[in-house]
C-alpha positions as CSV (number, residue, x, y, z in Angstrom):
1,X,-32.6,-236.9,-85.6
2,X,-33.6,-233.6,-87.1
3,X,-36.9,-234.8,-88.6
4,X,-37.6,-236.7,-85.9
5,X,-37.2,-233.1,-84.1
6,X,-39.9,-231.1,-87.4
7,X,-42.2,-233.8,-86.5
8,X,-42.7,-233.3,-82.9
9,X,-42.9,-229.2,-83.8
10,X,-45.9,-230.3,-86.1
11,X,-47.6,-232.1,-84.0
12,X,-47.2,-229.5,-80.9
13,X,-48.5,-226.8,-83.5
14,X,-52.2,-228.8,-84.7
15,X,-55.2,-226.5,-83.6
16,X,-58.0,-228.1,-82.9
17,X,-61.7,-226.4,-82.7
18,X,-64.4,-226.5,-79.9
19,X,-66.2,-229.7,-79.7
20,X,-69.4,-227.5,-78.4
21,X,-71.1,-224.3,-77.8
22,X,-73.8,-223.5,-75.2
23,X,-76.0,-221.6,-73.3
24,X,-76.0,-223.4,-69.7
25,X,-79.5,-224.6,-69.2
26,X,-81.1,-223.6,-72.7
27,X,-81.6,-225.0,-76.1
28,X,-80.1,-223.1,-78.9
29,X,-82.9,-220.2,-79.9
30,X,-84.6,-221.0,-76.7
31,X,-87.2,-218.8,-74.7
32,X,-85.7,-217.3,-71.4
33,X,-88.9,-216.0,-69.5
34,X,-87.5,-213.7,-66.7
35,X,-89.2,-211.0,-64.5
36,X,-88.6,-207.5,-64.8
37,X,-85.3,-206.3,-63.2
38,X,-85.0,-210.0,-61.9
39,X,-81.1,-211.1,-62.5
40,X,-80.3,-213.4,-64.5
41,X,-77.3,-215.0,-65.3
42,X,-76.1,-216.3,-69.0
43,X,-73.2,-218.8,-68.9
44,X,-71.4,-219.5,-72.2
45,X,-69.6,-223.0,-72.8
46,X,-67.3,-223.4,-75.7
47,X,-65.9,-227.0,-74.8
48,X,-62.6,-229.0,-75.6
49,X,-60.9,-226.7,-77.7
50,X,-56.6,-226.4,-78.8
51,X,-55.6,-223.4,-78.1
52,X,-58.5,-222.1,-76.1
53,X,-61.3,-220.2,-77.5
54,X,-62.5,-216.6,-77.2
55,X,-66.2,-215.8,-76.7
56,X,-68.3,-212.8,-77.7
57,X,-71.1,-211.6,-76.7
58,X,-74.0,-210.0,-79.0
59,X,-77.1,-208.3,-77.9
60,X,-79.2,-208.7,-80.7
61,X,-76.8,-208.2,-83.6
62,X,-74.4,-206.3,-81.8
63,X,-71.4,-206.6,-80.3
64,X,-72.3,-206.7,-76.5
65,X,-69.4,-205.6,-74.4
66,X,-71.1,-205.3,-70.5
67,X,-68.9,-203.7,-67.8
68,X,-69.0,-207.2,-65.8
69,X,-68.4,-210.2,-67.6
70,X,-66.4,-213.4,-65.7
71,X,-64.6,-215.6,-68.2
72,X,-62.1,-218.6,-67.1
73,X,-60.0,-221.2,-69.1
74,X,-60.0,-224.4,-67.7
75,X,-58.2,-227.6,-69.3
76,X,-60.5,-230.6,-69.3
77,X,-58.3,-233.3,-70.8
78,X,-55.0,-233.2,-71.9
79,X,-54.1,-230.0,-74.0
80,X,-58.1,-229.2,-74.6
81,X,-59.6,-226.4,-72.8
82,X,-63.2,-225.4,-72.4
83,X,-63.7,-221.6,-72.1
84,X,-67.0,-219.8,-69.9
85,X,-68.1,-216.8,-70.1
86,X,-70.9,-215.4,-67.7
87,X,-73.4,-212.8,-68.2
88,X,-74.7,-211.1,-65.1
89,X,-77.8,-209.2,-66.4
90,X,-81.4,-207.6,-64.9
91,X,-83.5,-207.3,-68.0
92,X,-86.1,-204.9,-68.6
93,X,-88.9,-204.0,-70.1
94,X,-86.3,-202.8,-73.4
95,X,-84.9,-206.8,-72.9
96,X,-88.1,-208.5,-73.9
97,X,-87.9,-210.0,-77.6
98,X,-84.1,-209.2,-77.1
99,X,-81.5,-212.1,-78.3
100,X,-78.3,-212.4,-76.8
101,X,-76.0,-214.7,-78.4
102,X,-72.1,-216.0,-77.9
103,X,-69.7,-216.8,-80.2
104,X,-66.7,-218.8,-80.1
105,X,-63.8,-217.6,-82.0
106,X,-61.0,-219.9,-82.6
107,X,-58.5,-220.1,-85.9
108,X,-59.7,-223.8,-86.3
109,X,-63.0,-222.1,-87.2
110,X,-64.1,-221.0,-90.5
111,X,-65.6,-217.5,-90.3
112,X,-68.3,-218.0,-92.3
113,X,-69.6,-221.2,-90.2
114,X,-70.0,-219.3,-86.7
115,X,-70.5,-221.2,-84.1
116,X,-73.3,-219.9,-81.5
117,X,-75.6,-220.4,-79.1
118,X,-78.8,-218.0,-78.9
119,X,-81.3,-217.5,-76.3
120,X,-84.3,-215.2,-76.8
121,X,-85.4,-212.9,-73.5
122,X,-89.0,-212.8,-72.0
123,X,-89.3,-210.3,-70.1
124,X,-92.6,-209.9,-67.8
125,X,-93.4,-206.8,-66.9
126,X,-96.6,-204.6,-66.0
127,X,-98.7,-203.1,-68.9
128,X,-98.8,-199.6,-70.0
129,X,-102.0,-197.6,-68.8
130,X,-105.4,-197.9,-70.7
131,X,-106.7,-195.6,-72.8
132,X,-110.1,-195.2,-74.2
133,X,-111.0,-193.8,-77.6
134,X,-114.4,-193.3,-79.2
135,X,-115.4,-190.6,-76.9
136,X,-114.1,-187.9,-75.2
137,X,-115.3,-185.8,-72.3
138,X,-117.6,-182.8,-73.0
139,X,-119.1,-184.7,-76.6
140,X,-122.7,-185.5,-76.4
141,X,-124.3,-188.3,-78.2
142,X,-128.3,-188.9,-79.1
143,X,-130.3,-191.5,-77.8
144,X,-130.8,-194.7,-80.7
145,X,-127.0,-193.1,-81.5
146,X,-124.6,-196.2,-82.2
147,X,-121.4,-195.8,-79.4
148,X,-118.1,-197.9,-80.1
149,X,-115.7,-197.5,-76.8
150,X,-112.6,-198.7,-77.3
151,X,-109.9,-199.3,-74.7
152,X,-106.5,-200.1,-75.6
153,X,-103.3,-200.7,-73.4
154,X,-99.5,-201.3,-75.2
155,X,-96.5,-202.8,-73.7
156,X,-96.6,-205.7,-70.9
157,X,-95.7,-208.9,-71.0
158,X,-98.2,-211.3,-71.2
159,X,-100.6,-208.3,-72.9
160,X,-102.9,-206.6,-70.9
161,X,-106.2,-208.1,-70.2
162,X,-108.8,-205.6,-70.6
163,X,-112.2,-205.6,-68.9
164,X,-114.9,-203.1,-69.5
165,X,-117.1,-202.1,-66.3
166,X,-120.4,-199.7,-66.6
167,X,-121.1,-197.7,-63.1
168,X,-118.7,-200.7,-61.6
169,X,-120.4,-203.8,-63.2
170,X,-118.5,-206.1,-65.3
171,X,-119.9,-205.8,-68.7
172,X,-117.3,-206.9,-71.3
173,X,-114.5,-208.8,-70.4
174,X,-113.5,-210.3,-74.3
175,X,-110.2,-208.6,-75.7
176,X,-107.7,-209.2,-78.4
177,X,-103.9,-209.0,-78.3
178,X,-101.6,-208.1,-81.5
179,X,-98.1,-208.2,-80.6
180,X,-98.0,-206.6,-77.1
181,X,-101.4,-204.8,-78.4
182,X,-104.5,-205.1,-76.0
183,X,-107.7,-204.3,-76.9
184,X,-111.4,-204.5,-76.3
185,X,-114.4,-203.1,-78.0
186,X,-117.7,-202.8,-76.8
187,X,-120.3,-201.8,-78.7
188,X,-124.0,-200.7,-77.7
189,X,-126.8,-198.1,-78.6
190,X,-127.4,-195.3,-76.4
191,X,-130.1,-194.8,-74.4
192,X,-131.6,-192.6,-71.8
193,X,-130.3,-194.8,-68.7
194,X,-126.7,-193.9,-70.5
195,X,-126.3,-190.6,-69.4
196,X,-123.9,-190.0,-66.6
197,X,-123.2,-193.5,-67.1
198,X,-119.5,-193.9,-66.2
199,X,-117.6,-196.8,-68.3
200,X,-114.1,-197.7,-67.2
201,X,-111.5,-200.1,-68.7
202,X,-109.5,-202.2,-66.3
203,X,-105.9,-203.3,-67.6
204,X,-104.1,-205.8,-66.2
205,X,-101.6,-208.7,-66.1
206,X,-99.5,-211.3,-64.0
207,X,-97.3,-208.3,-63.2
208,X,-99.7,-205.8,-61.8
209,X,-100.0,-204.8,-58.5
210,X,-103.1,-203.1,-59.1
211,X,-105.2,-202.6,-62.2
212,X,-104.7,-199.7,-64.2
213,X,-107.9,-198.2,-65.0
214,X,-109.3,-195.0,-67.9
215,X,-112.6,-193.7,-67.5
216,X,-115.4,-191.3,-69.3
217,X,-118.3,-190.3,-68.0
218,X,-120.6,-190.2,-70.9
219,X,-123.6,-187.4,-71.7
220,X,-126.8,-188.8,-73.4
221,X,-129.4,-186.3,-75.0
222,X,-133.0,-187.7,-75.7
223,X,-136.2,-186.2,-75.7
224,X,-139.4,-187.3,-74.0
225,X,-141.1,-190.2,-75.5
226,X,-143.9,-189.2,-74.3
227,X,-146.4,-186.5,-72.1
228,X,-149.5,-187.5,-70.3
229,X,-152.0,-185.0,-69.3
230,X,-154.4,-186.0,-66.3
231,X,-157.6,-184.3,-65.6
232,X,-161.6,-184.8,-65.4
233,X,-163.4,-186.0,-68.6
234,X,-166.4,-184.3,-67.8
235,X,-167.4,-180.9,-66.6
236,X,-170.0,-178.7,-66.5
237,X,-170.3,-175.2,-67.6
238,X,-168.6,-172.7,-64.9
239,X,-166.5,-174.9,-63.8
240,X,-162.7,-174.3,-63.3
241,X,-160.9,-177.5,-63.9
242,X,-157.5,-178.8,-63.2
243,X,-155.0,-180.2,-65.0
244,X,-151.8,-181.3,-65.2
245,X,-149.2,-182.0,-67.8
246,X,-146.3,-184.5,-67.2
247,X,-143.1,-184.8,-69.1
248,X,-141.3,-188.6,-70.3
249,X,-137.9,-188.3,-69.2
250,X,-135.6,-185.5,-71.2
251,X,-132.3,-184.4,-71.6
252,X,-132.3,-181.7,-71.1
253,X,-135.3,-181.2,-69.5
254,X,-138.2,-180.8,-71.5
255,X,-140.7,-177.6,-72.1
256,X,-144.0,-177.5,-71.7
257,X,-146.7,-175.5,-73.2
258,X,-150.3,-175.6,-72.8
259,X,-153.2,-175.3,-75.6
260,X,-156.4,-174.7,-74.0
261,X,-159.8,-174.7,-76.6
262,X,-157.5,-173.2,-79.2
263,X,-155.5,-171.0,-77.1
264,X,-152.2,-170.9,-76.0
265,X,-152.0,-170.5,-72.4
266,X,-149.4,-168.3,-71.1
267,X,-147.5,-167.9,-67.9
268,X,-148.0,-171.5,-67.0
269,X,-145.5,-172.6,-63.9
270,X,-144.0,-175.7,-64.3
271,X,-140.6,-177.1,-61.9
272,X,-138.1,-180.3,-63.2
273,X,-136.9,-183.1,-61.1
274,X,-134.7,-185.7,-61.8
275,X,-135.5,-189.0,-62.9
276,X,-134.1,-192.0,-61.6
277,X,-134.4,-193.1,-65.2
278,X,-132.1,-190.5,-66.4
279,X,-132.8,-186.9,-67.3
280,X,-135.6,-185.1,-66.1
281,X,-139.4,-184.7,-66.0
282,X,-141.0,-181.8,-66.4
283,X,-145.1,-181.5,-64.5
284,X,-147.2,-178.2,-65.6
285,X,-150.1,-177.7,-63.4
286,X,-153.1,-175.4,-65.0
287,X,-156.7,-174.3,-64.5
288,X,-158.7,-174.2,-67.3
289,X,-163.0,-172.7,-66.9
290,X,-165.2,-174.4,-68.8
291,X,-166.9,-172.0,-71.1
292,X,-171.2,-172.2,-72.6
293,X,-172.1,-173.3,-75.8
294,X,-169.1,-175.9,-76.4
295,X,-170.0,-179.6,-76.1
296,X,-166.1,-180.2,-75.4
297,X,-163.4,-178.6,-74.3
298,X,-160.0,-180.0,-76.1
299,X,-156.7,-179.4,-74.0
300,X,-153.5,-180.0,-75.8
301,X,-150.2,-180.2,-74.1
302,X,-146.6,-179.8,-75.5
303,X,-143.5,-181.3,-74.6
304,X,-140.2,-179.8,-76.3
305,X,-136.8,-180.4,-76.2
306,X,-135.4,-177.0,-77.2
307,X,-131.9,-178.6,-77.8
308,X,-132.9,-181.5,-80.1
309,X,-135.6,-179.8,-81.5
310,X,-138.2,-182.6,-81.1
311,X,-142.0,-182.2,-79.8
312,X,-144.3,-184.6,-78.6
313,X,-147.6,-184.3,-78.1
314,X,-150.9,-185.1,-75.8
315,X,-154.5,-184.5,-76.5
316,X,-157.3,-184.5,-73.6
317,X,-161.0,-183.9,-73.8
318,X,-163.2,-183.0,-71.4
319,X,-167.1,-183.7,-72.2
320,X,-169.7,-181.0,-71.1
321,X,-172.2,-181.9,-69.4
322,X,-176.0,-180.6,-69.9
323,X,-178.3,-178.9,-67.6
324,X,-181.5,-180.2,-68.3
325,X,-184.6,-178.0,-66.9
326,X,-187.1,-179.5,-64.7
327,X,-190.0,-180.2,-66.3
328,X,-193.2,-179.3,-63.7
């Protein structure tokens, strides 16, 4: 009678450990792809266990102990109970990468074989503002000078798509992520057409209400490729002949001055306007007199860009004419 009595004690006594562990709805290590500050709910299962098992929580490695946590006990067959415990969260921007993992704890379990279920968090979320580096306002660049404009946004989930735009046409739209890295290049030479050229870099993503956008407004110096000097080709002697001087687009604008027969002239006027090309042009308008004894006169004009220290340069001769006396 009294080992008939050990026997039922022994039996009563057996522990047995969970038959399962999961995450409701997800694969162990799964993805969870959730919007930012959208709730989400994680429900642990340990299954069929003798005497019921605990669970814990872990946010990353961990211990995660949140203010609001629902666990029950339920029995599911005859002295087995399945335990579930519920995680009420709204992730954040801080969540995405972020593993959250439960454990069951149970003496029928050897400590250093855990059993756990993991899920990984994606969080989508907006991405960080663009920035652009390679120039910054106030610099001044040469024309022929090689300009790499580089815009680069961090954070958001998918990464930020980046899209160039040049006075608010679409120029560059290719871009590479690292990580949660976005970031697109363009490259170009700088020319006149450049200056007060405004580039801006457009980041966005699934998340984004609106685009965010960085911008530089760049400044191009060049000097004139050129001056043309119109006038007559002929003259005759005594007479006052005008000419003017003209200016290739410069930044900034462009000085003139005036070489008449070897002379400089000085006191020439000359007024600026802008060029739809970019810069300015400079026009000189002068009289020159067409003096005796020279078969030609030679009329040289100057164009300068103080700033950049170039020159270029225009020669135009005008041919004198004879006078031939009448024969009788």
């Amino acid at each position: 009678m009294l080992t008939i009595f050990f026997e039922c004690i022994s039996r009563w006594a057996v522990s047995t450990p969970p038959a399962s562990i999961e995450i409701k709805g997800y694969s162990h290590n799964s993805k969870v792809e959730v919007r930012e500050n959208q709730d989400l709910q994680l429900k642990c299962i340990v299954a069929n266990a003798k005497p019921a098992a605990q669970i814990v929580w872990y946010r990353g490695n961990v211990e995660y102990k949140p203010e609001k946590r629902e666990d029950t006990v339920e029995e599911s067959t005859a002295k087995r109970f399945t335990t579930t415990s519920s995680l009420k969260l709204k992730p954040g921007p801080d969540d995405d990468y972020t593993e959250y993992t439960c454990q069951a704890r149970h003496k029928a379990l050897s400590p250093d074989m855990p059993m756990r279920a993991t899920v990984q968090l994606s969080v989508l979320y907006p991405p960080g503002p663009p920035y652009i580096e390679g120039y910054s306002a106030g610099e001044t660049l040469r024309r022929g000078q090689t300009v790499e404009l580089m815009c680069r946004s961090r954070g958001g989930n998918p990464p930020a798509q980046l899209i160039w735009y040049k006075n608010g046409s679409q120029i560059r739209m290719a871009y590479r992520t690292s990580g949660r890295l976005s970031e697109n290049i363009y490259t170009f030479t700088a020319e006149a057409g450049d200056n007060k050229a405004r580039f801006r870099c457009e980041a966005s993503n699934v998340m984004s209400q609106n685009p965010l956008k960085a911008e530089v407004e760049l400044s191009v110096l060049f000097a004139p490729t050129h001056v043309t000097v119109m006038g007559p080709t002929e003259a005759r002697v005594g007479d006052i002949v005008p000419l003017t001087c003209t200016t290739a687009p410069s930044n900034p604008p462009a000085e003139i001055k005036w070489m008449v027969g070897g002379r400089q002239v000085r006191n020439a006027t000359s007024k600026t306007i802008v060029s739809p090309e970019g810069g300015w042009t400079t026009t000189s308008n002068i009289t020159a007199v067409v003096e005796p004894n020279k078969r030609s006169l030679v009329v040289i004009c100057h164009g300068l860009n103080m700033q950049l220290t170039e020159n270029v340069v225009s020669t135009h001769t005008i041919n004198v004419l004879c006078k031939y006396a009448r024969t009788q």
